[in-house]
C-alpha positions in Angstrom: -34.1 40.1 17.9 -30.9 40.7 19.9 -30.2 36.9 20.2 -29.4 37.1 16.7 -25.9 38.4 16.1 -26.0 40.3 12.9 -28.4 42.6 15.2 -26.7 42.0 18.9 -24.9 45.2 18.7 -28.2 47.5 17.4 -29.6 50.4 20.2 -32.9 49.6 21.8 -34.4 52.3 19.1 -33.0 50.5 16.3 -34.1 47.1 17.3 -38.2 48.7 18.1 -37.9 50.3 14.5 -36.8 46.8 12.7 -39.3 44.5 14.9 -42.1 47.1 13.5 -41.5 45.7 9.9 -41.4 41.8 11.3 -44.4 39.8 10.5 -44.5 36.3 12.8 -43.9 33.3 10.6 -44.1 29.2 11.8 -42.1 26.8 8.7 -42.8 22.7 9.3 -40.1 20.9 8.6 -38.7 20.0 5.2 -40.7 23.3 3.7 -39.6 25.3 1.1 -39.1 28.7 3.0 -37.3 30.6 -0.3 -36.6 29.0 -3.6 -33.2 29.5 -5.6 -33.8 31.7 -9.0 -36.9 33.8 -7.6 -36.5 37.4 -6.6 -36.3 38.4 -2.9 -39.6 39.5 -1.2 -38.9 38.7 2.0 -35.7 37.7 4.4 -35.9 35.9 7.9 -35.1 36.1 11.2 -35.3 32.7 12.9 -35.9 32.5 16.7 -35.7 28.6 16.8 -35.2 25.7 14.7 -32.8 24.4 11.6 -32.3 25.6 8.0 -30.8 23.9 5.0 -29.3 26.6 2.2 -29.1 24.0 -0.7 -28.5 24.5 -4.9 -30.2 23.0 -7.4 -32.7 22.2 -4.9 -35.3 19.1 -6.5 -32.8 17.8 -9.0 -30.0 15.1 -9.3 -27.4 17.9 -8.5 -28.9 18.5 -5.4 -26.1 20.0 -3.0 -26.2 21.3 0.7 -24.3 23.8 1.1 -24.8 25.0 5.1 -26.8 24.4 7.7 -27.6 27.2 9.5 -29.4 27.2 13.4 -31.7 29.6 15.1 -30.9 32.5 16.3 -29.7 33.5 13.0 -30.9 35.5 9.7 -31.5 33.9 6.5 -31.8 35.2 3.1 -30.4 38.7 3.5 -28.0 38.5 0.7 -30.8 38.4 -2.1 -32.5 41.7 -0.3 -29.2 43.3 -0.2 -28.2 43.1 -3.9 -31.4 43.3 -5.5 -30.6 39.4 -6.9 -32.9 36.7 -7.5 -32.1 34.0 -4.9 -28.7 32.0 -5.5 -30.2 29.5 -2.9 -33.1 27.6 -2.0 -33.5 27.6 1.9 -35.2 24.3 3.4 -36.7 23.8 6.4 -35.0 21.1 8.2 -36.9 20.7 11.4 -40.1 23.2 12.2 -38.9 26.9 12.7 -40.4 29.5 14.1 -39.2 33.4 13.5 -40.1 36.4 11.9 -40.5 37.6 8.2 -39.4 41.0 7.2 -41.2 42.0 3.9 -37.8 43.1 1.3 -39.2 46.8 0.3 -39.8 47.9 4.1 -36.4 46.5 5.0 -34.9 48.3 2.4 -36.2 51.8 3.5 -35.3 51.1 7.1 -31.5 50.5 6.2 -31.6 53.9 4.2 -33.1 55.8 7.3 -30.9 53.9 10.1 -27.3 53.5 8.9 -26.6 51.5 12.0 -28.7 48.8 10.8 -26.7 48.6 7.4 -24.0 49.0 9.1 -24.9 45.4 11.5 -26.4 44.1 8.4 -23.1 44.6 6.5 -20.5 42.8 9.0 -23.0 40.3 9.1 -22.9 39.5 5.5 -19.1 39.6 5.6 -18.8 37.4 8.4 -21.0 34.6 6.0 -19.0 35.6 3.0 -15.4 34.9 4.8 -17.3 31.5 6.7 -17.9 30.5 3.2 -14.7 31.5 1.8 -12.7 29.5 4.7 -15.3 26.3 3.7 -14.7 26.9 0.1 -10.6 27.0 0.6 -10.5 23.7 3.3 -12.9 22.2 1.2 -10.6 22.9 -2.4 -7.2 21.8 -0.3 -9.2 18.4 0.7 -10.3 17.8 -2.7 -7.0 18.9 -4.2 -4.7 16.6 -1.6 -7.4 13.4 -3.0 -6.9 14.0 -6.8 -2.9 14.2 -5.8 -3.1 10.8 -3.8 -5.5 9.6 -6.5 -3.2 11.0 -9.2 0.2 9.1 -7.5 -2.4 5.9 -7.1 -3.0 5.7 -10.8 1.0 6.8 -12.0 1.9 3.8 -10.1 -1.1 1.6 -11.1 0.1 2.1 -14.9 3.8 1.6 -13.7 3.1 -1.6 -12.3 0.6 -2.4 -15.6 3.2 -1.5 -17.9 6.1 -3.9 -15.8 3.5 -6.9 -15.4 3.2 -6.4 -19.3 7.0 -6.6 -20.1 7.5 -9.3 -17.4 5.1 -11.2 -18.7 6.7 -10.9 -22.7 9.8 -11.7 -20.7 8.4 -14.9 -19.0 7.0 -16.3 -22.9 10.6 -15.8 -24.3 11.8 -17.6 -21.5 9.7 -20.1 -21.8 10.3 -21.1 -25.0 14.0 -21.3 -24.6 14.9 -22.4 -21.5 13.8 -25.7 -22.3 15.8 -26.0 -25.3 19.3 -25.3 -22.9 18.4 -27.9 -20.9 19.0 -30.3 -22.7 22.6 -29.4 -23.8 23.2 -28.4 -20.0 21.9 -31.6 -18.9 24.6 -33.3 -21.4 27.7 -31.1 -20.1 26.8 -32.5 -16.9 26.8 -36.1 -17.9 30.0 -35.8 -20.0 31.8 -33.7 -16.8 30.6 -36.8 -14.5 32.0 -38.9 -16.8 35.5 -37.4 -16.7 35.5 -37.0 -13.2 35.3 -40.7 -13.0 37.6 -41.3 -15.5 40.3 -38.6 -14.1 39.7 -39.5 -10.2 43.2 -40.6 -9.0 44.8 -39.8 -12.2 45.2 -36.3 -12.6 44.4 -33.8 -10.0 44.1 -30.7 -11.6 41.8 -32.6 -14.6 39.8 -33.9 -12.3 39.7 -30.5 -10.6 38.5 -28.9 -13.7 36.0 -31.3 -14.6 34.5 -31.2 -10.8 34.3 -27.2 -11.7 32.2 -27.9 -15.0 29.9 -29.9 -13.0 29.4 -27.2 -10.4 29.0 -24.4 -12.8 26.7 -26.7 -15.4 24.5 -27.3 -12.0 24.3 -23.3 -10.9 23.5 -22.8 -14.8 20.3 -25.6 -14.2 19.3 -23.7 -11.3 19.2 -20.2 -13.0 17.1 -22.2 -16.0 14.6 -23.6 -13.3 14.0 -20.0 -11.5 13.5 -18.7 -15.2 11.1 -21.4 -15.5 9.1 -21.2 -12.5 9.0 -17.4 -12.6 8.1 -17.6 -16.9 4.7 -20.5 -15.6 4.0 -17.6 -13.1 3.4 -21.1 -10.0 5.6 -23.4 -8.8 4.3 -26.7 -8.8 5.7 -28.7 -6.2 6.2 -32.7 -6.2 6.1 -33.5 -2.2 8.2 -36.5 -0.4 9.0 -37.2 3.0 12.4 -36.4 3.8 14.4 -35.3 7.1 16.5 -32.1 7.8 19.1 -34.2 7.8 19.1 -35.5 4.0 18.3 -31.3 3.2 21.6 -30.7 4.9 23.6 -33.4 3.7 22.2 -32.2 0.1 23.8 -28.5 0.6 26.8 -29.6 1.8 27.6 -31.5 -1.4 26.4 -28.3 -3.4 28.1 -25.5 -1.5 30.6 -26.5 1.1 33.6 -26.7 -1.1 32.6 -23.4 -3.2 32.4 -21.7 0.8 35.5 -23.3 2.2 37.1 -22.0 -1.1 36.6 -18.2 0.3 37.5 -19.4 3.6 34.4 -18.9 5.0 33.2 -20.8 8.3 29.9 -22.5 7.9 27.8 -24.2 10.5 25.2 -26.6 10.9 23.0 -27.0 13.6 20.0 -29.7 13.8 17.9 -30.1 16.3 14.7 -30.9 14.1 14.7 -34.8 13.6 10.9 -35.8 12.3 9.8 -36.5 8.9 8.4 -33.5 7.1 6.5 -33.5 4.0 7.6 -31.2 1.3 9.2 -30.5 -2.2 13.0 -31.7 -1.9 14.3 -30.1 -4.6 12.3 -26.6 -4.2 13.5 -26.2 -0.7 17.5 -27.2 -1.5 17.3 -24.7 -4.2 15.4 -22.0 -1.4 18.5 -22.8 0.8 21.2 -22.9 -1.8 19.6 -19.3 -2.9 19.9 -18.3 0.6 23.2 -19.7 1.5 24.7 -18.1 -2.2 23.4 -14.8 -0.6 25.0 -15.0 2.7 28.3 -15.7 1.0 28.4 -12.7 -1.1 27.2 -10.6 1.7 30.3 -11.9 3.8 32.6 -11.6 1.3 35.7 -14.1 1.3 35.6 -14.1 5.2 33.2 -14.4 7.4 30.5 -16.5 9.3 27.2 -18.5 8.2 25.1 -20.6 10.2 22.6 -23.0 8.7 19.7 -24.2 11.6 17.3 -25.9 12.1 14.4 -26.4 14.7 10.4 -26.8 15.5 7.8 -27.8 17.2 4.7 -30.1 16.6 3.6 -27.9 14.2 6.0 -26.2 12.0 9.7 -26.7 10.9 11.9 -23.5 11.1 15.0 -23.2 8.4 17.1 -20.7 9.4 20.4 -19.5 7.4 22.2 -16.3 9.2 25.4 -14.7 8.6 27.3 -11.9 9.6 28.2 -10.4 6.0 27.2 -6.3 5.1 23.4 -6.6 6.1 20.6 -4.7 4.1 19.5 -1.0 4.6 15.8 -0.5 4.7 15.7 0.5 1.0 17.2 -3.0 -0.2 14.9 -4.8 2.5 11.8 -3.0 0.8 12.5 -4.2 -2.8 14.4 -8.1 -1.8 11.6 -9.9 -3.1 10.6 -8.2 -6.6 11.4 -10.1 -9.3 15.1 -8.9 -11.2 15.7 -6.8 -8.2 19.4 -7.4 -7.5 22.3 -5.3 -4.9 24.7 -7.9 -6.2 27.5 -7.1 -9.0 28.2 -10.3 -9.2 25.8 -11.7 -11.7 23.0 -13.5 -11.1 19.1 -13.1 -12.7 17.5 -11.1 -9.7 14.7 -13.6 -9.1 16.6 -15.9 -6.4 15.0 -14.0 -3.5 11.6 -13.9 -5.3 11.8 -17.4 -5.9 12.6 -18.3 -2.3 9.5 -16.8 -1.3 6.9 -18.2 -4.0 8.3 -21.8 -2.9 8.1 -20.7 1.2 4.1 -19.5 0.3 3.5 -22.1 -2.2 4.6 -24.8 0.5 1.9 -22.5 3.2 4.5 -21.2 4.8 5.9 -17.6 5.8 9.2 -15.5 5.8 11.2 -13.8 7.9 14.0 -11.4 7.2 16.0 -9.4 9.9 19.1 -7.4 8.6 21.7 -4.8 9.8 24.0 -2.8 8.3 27.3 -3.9 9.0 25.8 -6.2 11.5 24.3 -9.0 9.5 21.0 -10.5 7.9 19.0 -13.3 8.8 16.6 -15.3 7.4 13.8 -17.8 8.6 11.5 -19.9 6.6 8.5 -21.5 9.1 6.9 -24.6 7.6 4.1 -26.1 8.5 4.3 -29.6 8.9 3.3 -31.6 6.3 3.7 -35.0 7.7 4.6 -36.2 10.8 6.2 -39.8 11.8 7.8 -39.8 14.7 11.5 -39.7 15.0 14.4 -40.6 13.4 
């Protein structure tokens, strides 16, 4: 009886007097050794084995609440208060002890105050175990309904913006198609008096030259609305070279960059065919390179490249402009997400990388504060013929 701490500290005459009242008892495994809602006859000192204390013992709501090994004593609580049992105690592998009938027990704590005394610490020491389970337990439980909580505040957030983007897609829809075809006639008419103008009047001419530029951002913007409103880009592949791509941008942007006095580069060194969307991946670049120049104000340096292997084609565009803090990196591709005060619809970025995925490849953007950003698109190749 010693072995079991609520009685390790009892004299020798204390511990003869209680193992007069014990009565041997053997339990198999999984037996019912006190059931939850009856009154106390008994309570148990176990010598050896494993105890479950469940509630609601035999039904759906079935719940272990301890597990208790030998040496130990079970079921003093209900013989201390007088209580029908508030637990049913399970056998969980066969036990062997001792069971001390509740009356005698009773009359044996009234006669040796020592023993009520053991007996009472004992109890406590349960009572704060239980408490310190109860506490870790409510924290645990409390910490997952807060992450649950945040999980579901920002899974309606993100419902609620899907649902206005995607109102804001239909009315784009509808009447983005309807300005392209007055764009598409500003353009021919500007073409037209460039023609007419070139060699005649210089500053005409020059203003004509800038109503074809703008009319042609404005035809961008009206794609990226497009393709972001269809929710896909749907992309019409050719073979073309790095070479056409780059001859392409330096029409579109070289005369808008020299105008800031920028210095832009162009370095080559990928000469095979590649199979991809022409158009898709000039208005990637053109997104890219209309990025770098506002990041580097009206000076600074930008560095289009180009390289690969058997396998992929790497675009590269890098400048040294204001670089991104790791708040702007986080958020660069979410649609209308913009650092920019200087217009634009926020969805250049998130275009850029729909047409990179939509073409299998992948994106990669390194930025520094004050140091620069750079950004590389890795294609795989589509088609391969050699060199040109």
């Amino acid at each position: 009886m010693r072995r079991i701490d609520t009685f390790s500290a009892l004299s020798e005459p204390d511990l003869i007097a209680l193992a007069s009242i014990c009565i041997p008892a053997q339990y198999p495994a999984r037996s019912v050794i006190a059931r939850e809602g009856f009154d106390a006859q008994n309570l148990f000192a176990l010598i050896s084995g494993t105890v479950g204390i469940w509630v609601d013992y035999d039904t759906e709501k079935a719940d272990l609440l301890a597990i208790r090994e030998a040496p130990c004593l079970v079921g003093e609580m209900s013989v201390a208060d007088d209580l029908p049992r508030s637990a049913t105690i399970v056998a969980a592998s066969p036990v062997d002890g001792y069971s001390i009938e509740a009356n005698y027990f009773r009359k044996l704590l009234a006669k040796r105050g020592s023993i009520a005394f053991s007996l009472m610490k004992g109890i406590s020491r349960i009572v704060r175990s239980s408490n310190d389970t109860f506490i870790s337990e409510l924290r645990k439980r409390n910490k997952e309904l807060i992450e649950t909580n945040k999980k579901l505040r920002k899974a309606h957030q993100q419902l609620v913006r899907q649902e206005r983007l995607s109102n804001l897609g239909k009315f784009s829809s509808m009447i983005i198609h309807d300005l392209r075809n007055p764009l598409s006639a500003i353009r021919g008419y500007a073409d037209l008096l460039a023609l007419k103008l070139e060699g005649k009047s210089y500053t005409l001419h020059k203003y004509a030259s800038q109503i074809r530029q703008e009319t042609s951002r404005l035809t961008n913007l009206t794609g990226e609305l497009l393709d972001y409103s269809r929710g896909e880009i749907r992309l019409m592949y050719s073979p073309v070279t790095v070479a056409e791509l780059f001859a392409q941008l330096k029409k579109n942007i070289e005369t808008k960059l020299a105008a800031k006095e920028l210095n832009l580069t162009w370095d080559n060194q990928f000469t095979s065919i590649v199979l991809l969307d022409f158009n898709r991946i000039t208005r990637v670049l053109l997104n890219l390179l209309d990025n770098a120049q506002k990041a580097c104000g009206k000076k600074g340096e930008i560095e289009v490249s180009a390289k690969g292997s058997e396998k992929e084609l790497i675009l590269c565009v890098k400048d040294n402009g204001v670089g991104m803090d790791e708040k702007t990196m986080q958020h660069i591709f979410e649609p209308f997400y913009s650092t920019s005060d200087r217009g634009g619809t926020g969805l250049g970025m998130h275009i850029v990388k729909t047409v990179v995925e939509a073409h299998k490849g992948i994106i990669d953007v390194r930025s520094e504060v004050e140091v620069g950003t750079q950004i590389s698109i890795k294609l795989p190749l589509q088609l391969q013929s050699g060199s040109i």
